[in-house]
Structures are given as C-alpha cells and as structure tokens.
C-alpha positions as CSV (number, residue, x, y, z in Angstrom):
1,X,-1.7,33.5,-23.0
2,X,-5.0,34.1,-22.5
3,X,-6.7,31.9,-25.1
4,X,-4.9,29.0,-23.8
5,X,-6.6,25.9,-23.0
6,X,-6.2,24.2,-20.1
7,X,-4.7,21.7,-22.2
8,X,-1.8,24.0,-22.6
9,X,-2.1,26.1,-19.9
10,X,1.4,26.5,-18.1
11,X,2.1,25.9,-14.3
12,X,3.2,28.6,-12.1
13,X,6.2,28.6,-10.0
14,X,4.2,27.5,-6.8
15,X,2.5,24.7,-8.6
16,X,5.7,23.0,-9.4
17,X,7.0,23.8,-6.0
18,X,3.5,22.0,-4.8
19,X,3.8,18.9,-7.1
20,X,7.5,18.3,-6.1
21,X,6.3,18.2,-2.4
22,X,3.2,16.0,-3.4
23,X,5.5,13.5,-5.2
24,X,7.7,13.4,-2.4
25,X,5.4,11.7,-0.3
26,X,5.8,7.9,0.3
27,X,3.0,5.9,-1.1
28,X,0.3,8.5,-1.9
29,X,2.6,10.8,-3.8
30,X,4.2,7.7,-6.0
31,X,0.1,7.2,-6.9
32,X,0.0,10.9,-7.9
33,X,3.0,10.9,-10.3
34,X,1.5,7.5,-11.8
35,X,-1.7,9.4,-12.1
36,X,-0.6,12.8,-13.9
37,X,2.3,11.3,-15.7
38,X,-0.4,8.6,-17.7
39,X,-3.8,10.3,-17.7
40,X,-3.4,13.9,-16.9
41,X,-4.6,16.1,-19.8
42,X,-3.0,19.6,-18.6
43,X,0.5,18.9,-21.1
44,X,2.9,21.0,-18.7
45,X,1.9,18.7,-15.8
46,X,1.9,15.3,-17.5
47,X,5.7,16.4,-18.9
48,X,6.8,17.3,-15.5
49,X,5.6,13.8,-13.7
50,X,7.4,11.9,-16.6
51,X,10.9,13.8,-15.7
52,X,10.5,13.6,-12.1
53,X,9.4,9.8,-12.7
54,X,12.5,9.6,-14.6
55,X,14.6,11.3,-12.1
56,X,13.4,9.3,-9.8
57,X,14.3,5.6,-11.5
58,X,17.7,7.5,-11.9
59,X,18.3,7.3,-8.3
60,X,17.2,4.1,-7.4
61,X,19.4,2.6,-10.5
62,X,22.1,4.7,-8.9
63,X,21.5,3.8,-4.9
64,X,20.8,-0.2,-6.2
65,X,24.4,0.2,-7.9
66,X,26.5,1.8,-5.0
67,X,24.8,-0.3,-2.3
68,X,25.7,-3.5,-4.5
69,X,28.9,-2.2,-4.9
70,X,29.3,-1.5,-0.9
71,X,28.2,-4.9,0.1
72,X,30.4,-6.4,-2.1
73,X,33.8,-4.9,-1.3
74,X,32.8,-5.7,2.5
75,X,32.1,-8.6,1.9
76,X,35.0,-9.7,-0.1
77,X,36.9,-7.7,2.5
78,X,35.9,-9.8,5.2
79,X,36.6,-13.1,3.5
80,X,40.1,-11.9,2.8
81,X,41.3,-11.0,6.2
C-alpha cells in the first residue's frame, strides 16, 4: 500500500468519521459533498460523497412521501368529521 497514489489512496477510519460530520453541516457541508462527489480526484473520497449524496436524496424522497401522506389523511380527516 505503499506505492499507492493518492489517486487510490484509501481513507482511514477518522477521515470518514470527519467527512460524515463535514457533510452534515447545513449549507457549507451540502457545497462539500457537491465538491468531492464531482471533482475530487482521491477515488475512495469521490465514492463515498456519491453514497452519502445518495443516502441523502433517499431520505428526502422518504420524509417528502410520509409528510404528504400525513397531511393528507389530516386533512381528509378533518373534512369528514
């Protein structure tokens, strides 16, 4: 592992550990996971932004669906009494 580049390089433990907390940031960690998942050249990092990017559209898909699916039965529920 020592004639890696840093192309292939791989992330320690801490460093994932870091990035999670950096993309978890509001607005300047959404900018970072745009950043490494498109331009990064280190192939460990730009793999990881792309899953957590993904994992991330995941949830909104999944809070957009249960929120719509809240205010509907409420409302629905109110109309009917």
């Amino acid at each position: 592992m020592a004639h890696l580049t840093d192309k292939y390089s791989p992330i320690k433990p801490f460093g994932y550990f870091f990035l999670q907390i950096l993309y978890s940031i509001p607005v300047i960690g959404f900018i970072f996971l745009i950043i490494h998942a498109i331009g990064h050249e280190n192939i460990n990092r730009k793999n990881f932004a792309r899953s957590y990017f993904c994992g991330l559209i995941l949830v909104i898909i999944m809070f957009k669906v249960a929120s719509t699916a809240t205010f509907y039965y409420i409302f629905f529920y109110i109309i009917n009494l």
